[in-house]
LODRENLO-488178 format. One record per residue: x, y, z of N, C-alpha, C, O in turn; residue in one letter. Coordinates in steps of 0.05 Angstrom, whole numbers, plus 5000, padded with zeros to 4 digits. Last residue first. Layout:
N
XYZXYZXYZXYZa;...
//
This chain:
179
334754650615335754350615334454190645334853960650x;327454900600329854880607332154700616331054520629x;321354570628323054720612326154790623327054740645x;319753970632320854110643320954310629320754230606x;312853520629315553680619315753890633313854010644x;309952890636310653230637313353290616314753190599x;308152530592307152610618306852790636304852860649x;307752480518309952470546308252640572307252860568x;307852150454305852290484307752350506309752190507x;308552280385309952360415307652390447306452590456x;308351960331306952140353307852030379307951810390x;312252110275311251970305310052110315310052360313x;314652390234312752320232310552150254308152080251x;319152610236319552440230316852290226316852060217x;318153070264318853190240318952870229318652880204x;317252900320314252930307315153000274313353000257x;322452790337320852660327318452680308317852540289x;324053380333325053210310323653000310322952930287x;320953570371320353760348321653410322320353290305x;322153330423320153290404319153270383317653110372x;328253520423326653110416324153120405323453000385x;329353940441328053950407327453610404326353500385x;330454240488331854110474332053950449334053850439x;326054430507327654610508330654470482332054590466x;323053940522321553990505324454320491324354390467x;324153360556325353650559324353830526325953790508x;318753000580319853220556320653350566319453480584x;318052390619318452710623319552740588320752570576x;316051830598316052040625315852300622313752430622x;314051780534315451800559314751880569312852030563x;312451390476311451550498313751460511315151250509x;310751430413312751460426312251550447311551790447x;307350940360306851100378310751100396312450920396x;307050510324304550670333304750970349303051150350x;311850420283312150510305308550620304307750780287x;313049770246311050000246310650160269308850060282x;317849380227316349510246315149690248316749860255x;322149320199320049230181317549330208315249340200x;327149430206326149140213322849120199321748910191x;327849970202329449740184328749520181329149390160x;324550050240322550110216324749910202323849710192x;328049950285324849840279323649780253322349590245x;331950350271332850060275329949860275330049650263x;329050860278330650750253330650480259328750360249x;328750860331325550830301326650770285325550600270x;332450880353331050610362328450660338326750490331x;334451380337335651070326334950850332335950640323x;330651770364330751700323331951470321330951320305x;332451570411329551560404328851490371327651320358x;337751800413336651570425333951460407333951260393x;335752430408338452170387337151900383336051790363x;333052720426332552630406333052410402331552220394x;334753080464334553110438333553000421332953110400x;330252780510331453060501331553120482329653230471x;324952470550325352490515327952770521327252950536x;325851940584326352150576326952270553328752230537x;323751370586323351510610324351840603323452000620x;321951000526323551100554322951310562321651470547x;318250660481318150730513321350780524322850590529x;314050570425317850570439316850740465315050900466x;310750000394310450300415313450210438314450030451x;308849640339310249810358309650000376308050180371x;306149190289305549530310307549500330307849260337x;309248770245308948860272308449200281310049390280x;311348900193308448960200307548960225305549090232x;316548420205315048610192312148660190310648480185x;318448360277317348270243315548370224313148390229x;324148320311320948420302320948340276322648280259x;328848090322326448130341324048300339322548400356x;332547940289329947810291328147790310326547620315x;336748270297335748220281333548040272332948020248x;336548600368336648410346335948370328333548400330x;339349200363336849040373337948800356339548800337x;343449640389342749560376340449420372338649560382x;346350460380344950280389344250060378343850110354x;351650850389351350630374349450390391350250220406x;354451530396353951220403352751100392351851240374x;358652130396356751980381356551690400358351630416x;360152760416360452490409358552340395356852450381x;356953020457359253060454360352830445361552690461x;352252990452353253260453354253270451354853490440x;351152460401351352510427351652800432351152920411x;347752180345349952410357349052510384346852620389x;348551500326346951750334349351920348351551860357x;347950840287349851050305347851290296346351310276x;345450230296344550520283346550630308346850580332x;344449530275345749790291345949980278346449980254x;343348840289343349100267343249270285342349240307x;345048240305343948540308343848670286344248570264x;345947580332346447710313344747900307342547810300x;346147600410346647450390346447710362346647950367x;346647910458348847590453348247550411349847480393x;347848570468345648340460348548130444350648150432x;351848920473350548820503348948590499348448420517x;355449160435357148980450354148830473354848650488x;351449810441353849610423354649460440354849550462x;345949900485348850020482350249740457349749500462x;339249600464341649690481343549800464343449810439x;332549590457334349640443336449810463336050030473x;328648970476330249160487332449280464334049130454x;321648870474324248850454326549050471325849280477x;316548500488317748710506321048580483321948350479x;309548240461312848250471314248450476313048650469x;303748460506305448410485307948360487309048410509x;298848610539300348320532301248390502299948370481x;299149100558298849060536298348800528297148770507x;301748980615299049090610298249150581296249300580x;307048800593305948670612302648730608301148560599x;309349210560308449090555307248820563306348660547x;309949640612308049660589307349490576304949480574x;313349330641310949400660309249460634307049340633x;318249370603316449120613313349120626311548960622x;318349980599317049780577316949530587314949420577x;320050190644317950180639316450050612314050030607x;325749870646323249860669320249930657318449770660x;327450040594326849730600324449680626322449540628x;328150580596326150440578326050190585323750100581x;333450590629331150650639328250520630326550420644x;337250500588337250280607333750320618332050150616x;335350320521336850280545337450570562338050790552x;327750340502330550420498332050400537331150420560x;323849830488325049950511327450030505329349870501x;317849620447320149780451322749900469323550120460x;312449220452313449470467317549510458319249370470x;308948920400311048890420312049280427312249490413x;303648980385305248630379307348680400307748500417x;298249350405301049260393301549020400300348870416x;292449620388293349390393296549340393297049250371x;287949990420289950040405291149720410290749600431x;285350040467284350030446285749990419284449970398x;288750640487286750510495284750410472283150560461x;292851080479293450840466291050580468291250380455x;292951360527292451550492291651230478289551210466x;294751030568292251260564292151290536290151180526x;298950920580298350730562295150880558293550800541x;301751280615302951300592301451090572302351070550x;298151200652298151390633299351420611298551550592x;299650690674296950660677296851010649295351000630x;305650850690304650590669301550660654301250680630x;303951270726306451320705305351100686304251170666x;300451010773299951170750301451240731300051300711x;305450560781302150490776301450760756301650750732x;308650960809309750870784306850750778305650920766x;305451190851306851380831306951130809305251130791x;304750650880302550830871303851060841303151050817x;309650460898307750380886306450590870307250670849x;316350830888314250900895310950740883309850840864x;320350770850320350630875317450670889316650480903x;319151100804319850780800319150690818317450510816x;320451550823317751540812316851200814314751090821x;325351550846323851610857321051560851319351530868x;327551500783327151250798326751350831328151210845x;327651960757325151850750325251640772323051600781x;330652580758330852310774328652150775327352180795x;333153060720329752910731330952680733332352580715x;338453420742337653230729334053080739333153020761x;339854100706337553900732337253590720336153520699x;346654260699344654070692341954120716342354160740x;350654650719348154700705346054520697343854600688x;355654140730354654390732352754540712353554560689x;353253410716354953640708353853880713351553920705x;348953110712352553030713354553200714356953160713x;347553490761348753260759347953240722346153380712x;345354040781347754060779349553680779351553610791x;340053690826342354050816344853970810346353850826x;335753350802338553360832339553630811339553700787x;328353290824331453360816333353400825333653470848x;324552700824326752810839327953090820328453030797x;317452530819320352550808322252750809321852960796x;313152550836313852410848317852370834319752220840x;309853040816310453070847312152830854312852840877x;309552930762311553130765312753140799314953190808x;304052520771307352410759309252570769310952470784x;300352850822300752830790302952650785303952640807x;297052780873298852780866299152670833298352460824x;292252700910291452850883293952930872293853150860x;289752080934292252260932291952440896291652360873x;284252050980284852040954287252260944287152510945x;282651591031283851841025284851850996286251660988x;
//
C-alpha cells in the first residue's frame, strides 16, 4: 500500500501556544513517526543531490535532530550552533533580535574551517534571527554556506525574504501562511 501523505500531513498544530493567537507547527509528530521523518530527511537533502558538504549545521534545539540524520546521509560532520553558556569549550558568538528581546548564539571556534561547504538545518524558518546568526558565525569561521533548508516556512514573517537578501538559498518543505 502506497502512503500518498506529504510532510504537511504529519505535523501537528496546537492553537494558541506559547501564546494566544499563535499556531504553533509541532514538527516532533513528524519526528516520531518512521516513515514521515524518513521523507522530511530524504527531501530536505533533494535539491542538494550531488552536492558535496564537509559539515551540516544544526541550529538549537530542533536543528540538531534533523542535522544529525542529515549529516549522517551526507557523511559529513554535524556542527551544533547553541544558546550562550551550552558549548564546554572556547566560541565565538553572534547576538540577534528576538520579538521581544534579543539572544546570543554560539559554536565553537574550531569547528569549521575555512572553505569548508556547509548546509544549516532547522526545523523552522520565521524571522530570521536564528538563521542570519548561525550564517554569520560560519562565514566568521571561514565557512561557505551551500545552502539553508527547513521543515516548515512561515513565509508571513520575512526569514525568507532576509535570508535570500543575504544571499542563501533557502529550501523549505512547506509553509504556513500566517503566524
Amino acid at each position: 500500500m502506497r502512503d500518498n501523505r506529504d510532510v504537511k500531513d504529519y505535523i501537528r498544530t496546537i492553537v494558541d501556544f506559547p501564546h494566544e493567537g499563535i499556531m504553533f507547527r509541532d514538527v516532533t509528530t513528524l519526528f516520531a513517526d518512521p516513515r514521515g521523518f524518513r521523507m522530511a530527511i530524504d527531501q530536505l537533502l533533494h535539491p542538494y543531490a550531488g552536492v558535496r558538504f564537509d559539515k551540516v549545521v544544526g541550529l538549537e534545539a530542533r536543528g540538531f535532530i534533523l542535522g544529525g540524520a542529515v549529516a549522517h546521509q551526507l557523511s559529513a560532520g554535524f556542527v551544533p550552533i547553541r544558546k550562550k553558556g551550552k558549548l564546554p569549550g572556547a566560541v565565538i558568538s553572534e547576538e540577534y533580535q528576538l520579538e521581544y528581546g534579543e539572544a546570543i548564539v554560539e559554536i565553537h571556534d574550531d569547528a569549521i574551517k575555512a572553505g569548508e561547504k556547509i548546509l544549516l538545518v532547522d526545523d523552522l524558518l520565521a524571522t530570521g534571527g536564528t538563521a542570519e546568526a548561525g550564517i554569520k558565525l560560519v562565514e566568521r569561521l571561514g565557512g561557505e554556506i551551500i545552502g539553508c533548508a527547513f521543515i516548515v516556512d512561515l513565509p508571513d514573517l520575512g526569514g525568507r525574504a532576509k535570508l535570500e537578501t543575504l544571499g542563501m538559498e533557502v529550501h523549505a518543505l512547506c509553509a504556513y501562511e500566517g503566524l
